[in-house]
C-alpha positions as CSV (number, residue, x, y, z in Angstrom):
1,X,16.5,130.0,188.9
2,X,16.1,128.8,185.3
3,X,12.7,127.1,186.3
4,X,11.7,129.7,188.7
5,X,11.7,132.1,185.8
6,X,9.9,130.0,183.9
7,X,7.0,129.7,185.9
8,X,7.6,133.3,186.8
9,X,3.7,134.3,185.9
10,X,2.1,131.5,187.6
11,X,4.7,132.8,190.6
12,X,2.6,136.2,190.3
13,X,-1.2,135.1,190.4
14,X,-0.5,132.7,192.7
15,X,1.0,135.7,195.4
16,X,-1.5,138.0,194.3
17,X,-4.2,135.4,195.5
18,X,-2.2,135.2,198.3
19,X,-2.0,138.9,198.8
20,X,-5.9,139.2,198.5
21,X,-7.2,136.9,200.8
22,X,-4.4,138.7,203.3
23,X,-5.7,141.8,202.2
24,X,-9.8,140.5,202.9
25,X,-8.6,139.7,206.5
26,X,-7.0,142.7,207.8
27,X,-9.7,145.4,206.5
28,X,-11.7,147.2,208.2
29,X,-15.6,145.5,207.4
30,X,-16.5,149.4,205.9
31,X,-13.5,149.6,203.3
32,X,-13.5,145.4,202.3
33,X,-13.8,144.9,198.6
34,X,-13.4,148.7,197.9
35,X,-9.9,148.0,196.7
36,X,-9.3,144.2,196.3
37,X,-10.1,144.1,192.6
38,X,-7.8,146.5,191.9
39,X,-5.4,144.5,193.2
40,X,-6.2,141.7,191.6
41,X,-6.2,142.8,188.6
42,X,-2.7,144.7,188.6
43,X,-1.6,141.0,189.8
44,X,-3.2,139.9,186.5
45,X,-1.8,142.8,184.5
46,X,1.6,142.2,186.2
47,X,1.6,138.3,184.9
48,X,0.8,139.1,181.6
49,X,3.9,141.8,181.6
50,X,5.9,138.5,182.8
51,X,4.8,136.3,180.2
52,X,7.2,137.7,177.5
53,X,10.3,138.2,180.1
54,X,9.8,133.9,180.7
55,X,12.3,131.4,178.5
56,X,10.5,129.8,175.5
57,X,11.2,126.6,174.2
58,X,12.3,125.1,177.2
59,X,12.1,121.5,179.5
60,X,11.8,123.1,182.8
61,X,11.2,120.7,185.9
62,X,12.5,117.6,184.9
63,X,10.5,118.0,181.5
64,X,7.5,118.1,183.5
65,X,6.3,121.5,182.0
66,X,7.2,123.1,178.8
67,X,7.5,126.7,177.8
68,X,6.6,127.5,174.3
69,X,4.8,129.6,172.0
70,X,1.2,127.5,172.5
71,X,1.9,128.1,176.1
72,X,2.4,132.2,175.9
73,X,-0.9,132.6,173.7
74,X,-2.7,130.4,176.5
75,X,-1.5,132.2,179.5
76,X,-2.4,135.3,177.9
77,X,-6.1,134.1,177.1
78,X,-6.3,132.7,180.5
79,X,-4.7,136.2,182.6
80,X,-7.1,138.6,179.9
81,X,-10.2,136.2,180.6
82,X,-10.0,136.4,184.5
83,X,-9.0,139.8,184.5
84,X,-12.3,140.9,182.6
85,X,-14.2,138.5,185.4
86,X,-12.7,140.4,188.1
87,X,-13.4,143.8,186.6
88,X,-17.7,142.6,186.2
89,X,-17.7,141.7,189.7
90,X,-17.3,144.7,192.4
91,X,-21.0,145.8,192.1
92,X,-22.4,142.6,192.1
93,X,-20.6,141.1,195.3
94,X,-21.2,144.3,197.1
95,X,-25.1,144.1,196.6
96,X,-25.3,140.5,197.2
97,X,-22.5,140.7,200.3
98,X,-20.2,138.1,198.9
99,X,-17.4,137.3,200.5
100,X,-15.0,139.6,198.4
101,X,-11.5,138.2,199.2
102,X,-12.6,134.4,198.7
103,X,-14.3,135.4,195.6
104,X,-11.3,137.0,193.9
105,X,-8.8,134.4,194.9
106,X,-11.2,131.4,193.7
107,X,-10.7,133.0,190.1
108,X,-7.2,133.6,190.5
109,X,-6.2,130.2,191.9
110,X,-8.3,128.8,189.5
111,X,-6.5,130.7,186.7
112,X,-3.1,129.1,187.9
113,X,-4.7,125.8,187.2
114,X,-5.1,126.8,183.5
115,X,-2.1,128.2,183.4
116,X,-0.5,124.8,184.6
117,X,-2.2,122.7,181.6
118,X,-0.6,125.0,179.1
119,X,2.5,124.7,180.7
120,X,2.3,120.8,180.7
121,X,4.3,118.6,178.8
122,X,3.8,115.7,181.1
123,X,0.0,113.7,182.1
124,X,0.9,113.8,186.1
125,X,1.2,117.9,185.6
126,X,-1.8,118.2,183.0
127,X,-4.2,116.3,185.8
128,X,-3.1,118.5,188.7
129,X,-3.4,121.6,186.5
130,X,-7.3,120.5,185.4
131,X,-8.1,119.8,189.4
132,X,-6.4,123.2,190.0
133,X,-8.2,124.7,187.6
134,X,-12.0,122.9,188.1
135,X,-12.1,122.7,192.3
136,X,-12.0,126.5,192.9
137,X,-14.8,126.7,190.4
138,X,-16.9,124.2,192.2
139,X,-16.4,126.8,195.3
140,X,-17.3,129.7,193.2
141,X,-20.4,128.0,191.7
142,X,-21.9,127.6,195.0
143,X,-20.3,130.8,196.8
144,X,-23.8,132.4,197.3
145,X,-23.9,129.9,200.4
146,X,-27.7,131.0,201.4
147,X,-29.6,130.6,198.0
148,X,-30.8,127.0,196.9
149,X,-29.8,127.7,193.1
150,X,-26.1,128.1,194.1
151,X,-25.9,125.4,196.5
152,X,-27.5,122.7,193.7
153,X,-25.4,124.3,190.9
154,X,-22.0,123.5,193.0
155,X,-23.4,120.0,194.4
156,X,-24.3,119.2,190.7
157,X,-21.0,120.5,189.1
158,X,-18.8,118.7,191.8
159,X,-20.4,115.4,191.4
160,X,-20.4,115.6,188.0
161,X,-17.0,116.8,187.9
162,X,-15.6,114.2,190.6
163,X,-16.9,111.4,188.1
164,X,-15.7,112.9,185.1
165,X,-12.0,113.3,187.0
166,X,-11.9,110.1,188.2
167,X,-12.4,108.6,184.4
168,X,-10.3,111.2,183.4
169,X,-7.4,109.9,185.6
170,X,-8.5,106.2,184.6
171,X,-8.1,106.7,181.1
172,X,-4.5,108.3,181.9
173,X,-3.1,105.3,183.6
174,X,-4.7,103.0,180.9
175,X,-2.7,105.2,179.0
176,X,0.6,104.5,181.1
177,X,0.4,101.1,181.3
178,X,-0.2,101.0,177.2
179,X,2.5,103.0,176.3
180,X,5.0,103.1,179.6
181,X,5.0,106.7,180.3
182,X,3.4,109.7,181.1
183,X,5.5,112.3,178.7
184,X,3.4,113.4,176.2
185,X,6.1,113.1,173.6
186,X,7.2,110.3,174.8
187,X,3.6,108.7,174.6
188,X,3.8,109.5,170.9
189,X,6.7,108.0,170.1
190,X,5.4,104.7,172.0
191,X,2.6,104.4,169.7
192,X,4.0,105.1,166.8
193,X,6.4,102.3,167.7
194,X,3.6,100.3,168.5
195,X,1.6,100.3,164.9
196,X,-1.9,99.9,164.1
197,X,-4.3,100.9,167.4
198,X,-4.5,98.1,169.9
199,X,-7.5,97.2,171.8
200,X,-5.6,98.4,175.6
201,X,-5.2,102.0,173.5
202,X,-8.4,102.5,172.4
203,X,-9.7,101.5,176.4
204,X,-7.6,104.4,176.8
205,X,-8.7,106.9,174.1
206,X,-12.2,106.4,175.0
207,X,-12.0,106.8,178.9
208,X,-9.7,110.2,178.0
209,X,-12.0,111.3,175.3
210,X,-15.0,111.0,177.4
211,X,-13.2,112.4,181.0
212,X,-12.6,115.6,179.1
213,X,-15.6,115.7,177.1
214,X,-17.1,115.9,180.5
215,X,-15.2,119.0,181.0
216,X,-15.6,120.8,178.1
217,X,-19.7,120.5,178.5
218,X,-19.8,118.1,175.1
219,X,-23.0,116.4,174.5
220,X,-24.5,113.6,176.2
221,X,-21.7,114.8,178.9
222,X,-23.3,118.2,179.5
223,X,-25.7,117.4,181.7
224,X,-24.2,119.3,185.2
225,X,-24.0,122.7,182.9
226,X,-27.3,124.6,182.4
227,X,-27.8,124.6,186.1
228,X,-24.7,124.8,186.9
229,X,-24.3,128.4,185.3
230,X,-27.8,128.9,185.7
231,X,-27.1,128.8,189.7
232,X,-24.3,130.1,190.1
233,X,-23.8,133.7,191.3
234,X,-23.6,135.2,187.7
235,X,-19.9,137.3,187.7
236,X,-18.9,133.8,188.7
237,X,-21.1,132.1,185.2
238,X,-19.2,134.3,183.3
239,X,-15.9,133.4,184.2
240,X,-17.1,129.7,184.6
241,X,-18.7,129.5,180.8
242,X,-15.2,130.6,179.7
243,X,-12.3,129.8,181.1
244,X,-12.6,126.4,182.2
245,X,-14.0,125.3,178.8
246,X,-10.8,127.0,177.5
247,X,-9.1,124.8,179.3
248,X,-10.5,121.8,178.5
249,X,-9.7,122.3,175.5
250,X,-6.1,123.1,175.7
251,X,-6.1,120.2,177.8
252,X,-7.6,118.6,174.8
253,X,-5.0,119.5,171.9
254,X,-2.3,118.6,174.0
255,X,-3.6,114.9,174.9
256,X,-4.9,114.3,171.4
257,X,-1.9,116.3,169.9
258,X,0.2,113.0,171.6
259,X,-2.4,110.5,170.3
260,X,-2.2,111.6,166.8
261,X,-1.2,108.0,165.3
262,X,-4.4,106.8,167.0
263,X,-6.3,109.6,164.6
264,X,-8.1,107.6,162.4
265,X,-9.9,106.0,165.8
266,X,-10.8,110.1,167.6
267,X,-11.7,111.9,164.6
268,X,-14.4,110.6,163.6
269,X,-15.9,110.5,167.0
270,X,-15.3,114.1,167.8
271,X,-16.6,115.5,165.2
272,X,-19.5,112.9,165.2
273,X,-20.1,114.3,169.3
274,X,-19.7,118.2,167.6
275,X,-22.3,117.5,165.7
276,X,-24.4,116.1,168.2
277,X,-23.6,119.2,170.5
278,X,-23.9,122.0,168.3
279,X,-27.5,120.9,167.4
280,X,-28.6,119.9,170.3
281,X,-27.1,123.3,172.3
282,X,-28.7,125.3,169.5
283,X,-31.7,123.6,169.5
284,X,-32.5,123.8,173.4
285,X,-31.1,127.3,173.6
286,X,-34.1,128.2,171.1
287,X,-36.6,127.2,173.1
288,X,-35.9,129.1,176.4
289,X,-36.9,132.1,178.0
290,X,-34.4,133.0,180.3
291,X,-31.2,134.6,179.1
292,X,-28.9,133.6,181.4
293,X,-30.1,129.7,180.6
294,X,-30.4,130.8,177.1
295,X,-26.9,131.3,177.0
296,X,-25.5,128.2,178.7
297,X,-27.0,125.9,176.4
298,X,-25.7,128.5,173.3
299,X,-22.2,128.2,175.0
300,X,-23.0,124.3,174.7
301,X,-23.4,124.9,171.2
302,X,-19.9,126.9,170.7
303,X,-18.5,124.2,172.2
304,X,-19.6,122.1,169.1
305,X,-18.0,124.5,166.8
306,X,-15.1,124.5,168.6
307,X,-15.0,120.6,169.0
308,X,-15.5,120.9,165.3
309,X,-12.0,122.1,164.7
310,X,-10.0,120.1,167.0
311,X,-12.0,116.9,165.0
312,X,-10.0,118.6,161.8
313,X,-6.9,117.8,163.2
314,X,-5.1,116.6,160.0
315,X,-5.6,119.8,158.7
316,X,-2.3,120.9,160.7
317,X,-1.6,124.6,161.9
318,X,-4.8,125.7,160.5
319,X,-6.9,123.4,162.7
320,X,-5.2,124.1,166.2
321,X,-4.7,127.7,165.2
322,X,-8.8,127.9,164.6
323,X,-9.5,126.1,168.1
324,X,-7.3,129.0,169.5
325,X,-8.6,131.7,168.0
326,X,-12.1,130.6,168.5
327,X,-11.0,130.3,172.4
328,X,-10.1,134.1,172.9
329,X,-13.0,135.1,170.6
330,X,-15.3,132.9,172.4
331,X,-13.9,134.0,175.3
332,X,-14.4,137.5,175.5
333,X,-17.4,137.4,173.9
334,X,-19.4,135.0,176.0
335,X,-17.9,136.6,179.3
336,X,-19.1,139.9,177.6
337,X,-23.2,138.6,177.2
338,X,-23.0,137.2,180.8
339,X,-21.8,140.1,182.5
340,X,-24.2,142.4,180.8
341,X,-26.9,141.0,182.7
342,X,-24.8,142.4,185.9
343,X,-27.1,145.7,184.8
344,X,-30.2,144.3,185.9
345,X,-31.0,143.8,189.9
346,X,-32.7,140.4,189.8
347,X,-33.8,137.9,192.8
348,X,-31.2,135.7,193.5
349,X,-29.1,134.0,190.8
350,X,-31.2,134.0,188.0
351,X,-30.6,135.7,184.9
352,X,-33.4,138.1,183.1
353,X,-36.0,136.6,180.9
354,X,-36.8,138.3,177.4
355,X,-39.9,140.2,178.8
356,X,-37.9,141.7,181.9
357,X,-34.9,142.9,179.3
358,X,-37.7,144.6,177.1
359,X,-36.9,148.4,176.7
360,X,-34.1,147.7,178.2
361,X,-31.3,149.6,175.8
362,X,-33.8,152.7,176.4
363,X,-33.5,152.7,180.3
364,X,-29.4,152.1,179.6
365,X,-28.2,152.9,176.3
366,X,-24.9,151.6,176.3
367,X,-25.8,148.6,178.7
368,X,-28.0,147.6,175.6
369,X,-25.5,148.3,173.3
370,X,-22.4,146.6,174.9
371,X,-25.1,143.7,175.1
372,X,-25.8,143.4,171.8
373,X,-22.3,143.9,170.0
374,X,-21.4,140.9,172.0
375,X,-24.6,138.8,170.7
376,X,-24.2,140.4,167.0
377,X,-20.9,138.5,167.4
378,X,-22.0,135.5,168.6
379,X,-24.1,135.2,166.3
380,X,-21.2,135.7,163.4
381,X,-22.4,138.1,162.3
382,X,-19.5,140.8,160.8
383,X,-17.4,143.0,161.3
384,X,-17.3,141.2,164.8
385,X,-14.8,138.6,166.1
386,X,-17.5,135.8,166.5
387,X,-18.0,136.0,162.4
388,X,-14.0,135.7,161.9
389,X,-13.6,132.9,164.6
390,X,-16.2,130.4,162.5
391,X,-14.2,131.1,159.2
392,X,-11.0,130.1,161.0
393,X,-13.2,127.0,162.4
394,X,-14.7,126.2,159.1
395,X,-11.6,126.4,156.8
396,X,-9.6,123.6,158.7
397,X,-13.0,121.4,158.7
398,X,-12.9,121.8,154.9
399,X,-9.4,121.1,154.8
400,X,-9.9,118.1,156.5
401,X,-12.6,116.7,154.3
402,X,-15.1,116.7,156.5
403,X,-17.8,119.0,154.4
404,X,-21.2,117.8,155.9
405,X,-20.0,119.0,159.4
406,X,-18.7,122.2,157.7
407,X,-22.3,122.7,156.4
408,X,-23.4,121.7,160.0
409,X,-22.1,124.3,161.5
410,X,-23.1,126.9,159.0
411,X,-27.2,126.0,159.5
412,X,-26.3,126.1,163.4
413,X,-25.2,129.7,162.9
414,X,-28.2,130.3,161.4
415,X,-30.3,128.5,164.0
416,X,-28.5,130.7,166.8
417,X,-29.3,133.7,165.0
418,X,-32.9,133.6,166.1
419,X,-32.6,133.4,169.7
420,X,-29.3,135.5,170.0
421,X,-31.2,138.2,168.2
422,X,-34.5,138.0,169.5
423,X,-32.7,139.2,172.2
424,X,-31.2,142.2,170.1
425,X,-35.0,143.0,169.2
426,X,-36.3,142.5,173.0
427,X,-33.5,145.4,174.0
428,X,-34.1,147.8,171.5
429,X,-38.1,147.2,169.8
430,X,-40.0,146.3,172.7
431,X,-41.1,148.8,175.9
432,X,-40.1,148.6,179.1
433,X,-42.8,146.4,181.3
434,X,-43.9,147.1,184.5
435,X,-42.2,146.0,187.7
436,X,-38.6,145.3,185.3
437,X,-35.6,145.0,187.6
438,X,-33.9,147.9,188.6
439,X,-31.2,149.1,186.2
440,X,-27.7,149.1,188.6
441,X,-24.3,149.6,187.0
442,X,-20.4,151.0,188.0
443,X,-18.0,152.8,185.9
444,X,-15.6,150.3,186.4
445,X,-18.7,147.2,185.2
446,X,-19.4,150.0,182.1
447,X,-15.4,150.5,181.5
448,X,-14.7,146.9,181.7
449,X,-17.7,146.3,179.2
450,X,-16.8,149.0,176.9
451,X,-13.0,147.8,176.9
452,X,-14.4,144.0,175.8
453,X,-16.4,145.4,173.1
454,X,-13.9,147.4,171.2
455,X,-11.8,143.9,171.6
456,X,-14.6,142.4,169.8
457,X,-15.0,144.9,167.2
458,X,-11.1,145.6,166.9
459,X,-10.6,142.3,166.4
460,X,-13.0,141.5,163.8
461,X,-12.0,143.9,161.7
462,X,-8.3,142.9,162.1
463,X,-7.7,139.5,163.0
464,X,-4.5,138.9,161.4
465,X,-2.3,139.7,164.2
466,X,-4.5,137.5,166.7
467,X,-4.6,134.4,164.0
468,X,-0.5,135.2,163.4
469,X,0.3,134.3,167.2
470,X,-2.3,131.4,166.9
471,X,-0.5,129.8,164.3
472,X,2.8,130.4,165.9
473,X,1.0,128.9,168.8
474,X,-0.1,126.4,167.2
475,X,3.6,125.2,165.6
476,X,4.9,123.2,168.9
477,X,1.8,120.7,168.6
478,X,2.8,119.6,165.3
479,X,6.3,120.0,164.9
């Protein structure tokens, strides 16, 4: 009972997925959809409730999974992250007649993955919780079955992915056979044993770093992620451009966390390949018209910053504490700027370009204004979440010694200030042209919105709480 308690969230979600694709089944065709999101989401709100009530600090399963402080801030980004996705989506599946039930248990199930690499304290349990996490996202990516752009963006993302798994899992038994285990902690202690980085472990380190590299859409290993987000349905980009990248990246700490005497060999390569990703995302993301691709490369380019931190590593709390905070910031407000192009009725899967968003914050005031609170604060610009997030990214990468990538970053932000606010200027400076996409919205799309912003705000004008947990969080990693 012990372990069942422990797991006691991931026991929730995983019932209420259950529950939903019962649910799809037995209603009537008139009433389907009308009331599955609501149930998803009190499954969501119910796990998060759980969270607290599990026992922390604890070997459960063997030692397979461990509960901790880093694995209650997780679950909670992951449960807060899927719930706003479900929220987003009613209107859009209803106009595009999506199959509702399948469509809110692909996010859920996929949630459970993430949920399972936070709890992992093992490689065998981290793989299956990345493949639990990334398959139901290849089915969401292509769930609008009868347009091309979905069906490439899931054929692209599941190749891609396949490949990038199958190195992924490579690297981990190079791993095994280097060190004898697959217990993170007890991987550590083998190569500390072990001395100086031997050639077998840095086989290892490279096929690991380059397998989840892969996943977290890091430059030159990016390639299935503009179209992928650009073709899938675009509730389902939102979710995808957030929560599987946050993932990856707890996937990430962990792994590299229990590689730490092999430092000196990934730290100079990550934040060499941050570098490389912020630019090139920035760079890329300036020169398109279409928001919806505009964003994918720019979440390309947060993935940089992000990558920046993790590359900080020595810097201790403050460095794993900055890759989680940046997570939930980037998080919710990413998931925000996707979701706000759910206001505008356009063909297929794409996403509006800058001429067909023109006027728009006159023809829906607070659809432009939800829209651009969440790209004031990508930008980092304050009192927003997105400025506090890069000072909590940039102190550890000073800390660390690694000033030209901290100055990097700083004439990134300024490069993503022109296209995120060109945006800003397109909503609110320009007229509305002829034949625009019909405005469509829902109170619970404008409530789900409006909820996300205050986050943004709120939290960027009082982050301490948020960064508190993060460095409690953080604690377990490096301790």
């Amino acid at each position: 009972m012990t372990d069942i308690q422990g797991v006691l969230p991931e026991i929730i979600v995983t019932l209420t997925a259950m529950l939903v694709l019962l649910g799809a089944t037995v209603a009537r065709r008139g009433e389907r959809g009308l009331w599955l999101p609501f149930v998803a989401a009190t499954g969501l709100l119910a796990a998060l409730a759980a969270g607290p009530l599990t026992i922390r600090s604890t070997s459960l399963f063997g030692g397979f999974i461990y509960i901790d402080t880093f694995t209650t801030f997780l679950r909670a980004v992951f449960i807060v992250l899927a719930l706003v996705a479900v929220l987003v989506s009613p209107e859009y599946l209803r106009r595009r007649g999506l199959p509702v039930g399948e469509y809110y248990a692909t996010i859920l199930f996929s949630t459970v993955g993430s949920m399972t690499i936070a709890l992992a304290s093992d490689l065998i349990t981290l793989f299956l919780g990345l493949e639990l996490m990334t398959i139901p996202i290849y089915v969401l990516a292509g769930m609008q079955r009868r347009d091309r752009a979905s069906n490439e963006a899931a054929l692209k993302y599941f190749l891609l992915g396949a490949f990038s798994s199958a190195l992924l899992l490579y690297g981990f038994a190079w791993l095994y056979g280097v060190t004898g285990t697959t217990d993170l902690a007890g991987i550590t202690a083998s190569l500390v044993r072990q001395g100086p980085s031997s050639g077998p472990a840095v086989v290892a380190l490279a096929l690991i770093t380059v397998g989840l590299c892969f996943k977290a859409a890091v430059i030159p290993f990016h390639q299935w992620t503009p179209d992928a987000y650009d073709g899938a349905p675009t509730p389902a980009t939102a979710f995808m451009s957030v929560a599987p990248k946050a993932a990856a990246f707890a996937a990430m700490l962990q792994v590299f966390g229990a590689l730490a005497p092999l430092q000196a060999d990934w730290s100079v390569a990550l934040a060499l390949l941050a570098a490389i990703t912020m630019t090139g995302g920035n760079l890329v993301a300036l020169a398109q018209r279409n928001v919806k691709r505009m964003l994918a490369y720019s979440s390309i380019a947060h993935t940089g910053y992000i990558l920046a931190a993790v590359a900080a590593f020595r810097a201790g709390d403050d460095a794993v504490a900055g890759v989680l905070f940046y997570l939930a910031a980037y998080g919710l407000m990413n998931l925000g700027a996707f979701a706000c192009l759910l206001f505008l009725d356009t063909e297929g899967t794409r996403g509006a370009t800058l001429g067909e968003l023109s006027g728009f914050a006159k023809r829906s005031p607070l659809g432009g204004l939800l829209f651009s609170v969440f790209l004031v604060s990508l930008t980092g610009i304050p009192p927003t979440v997105g400025f506090i997030g890069k000072v909590f990214v940039l102190q550890p990468v000073l800390e660390a010694g690694l000033t030209w990538l901290a100055v990097l970053i700083a004439v990134n932000a300024a490069v993503a200030a022109f296209y995120y606010l060109r945006v800003v200027v397109h909503l609110y400076m320009h007229e509305p042209e002829e034949g625009a996409p019909r405005i469509v919205s829902s109170r619970v799309l404008q409530a789900a919105l409006s909820a996300t912003a205050i986050a943004v705000v709120g939290l960027g004008i009082a982050p301490n709480p948020l960064f508190s947990w993060a460095l409690q969080a953080a604690a377990p990693l490096l301790h």
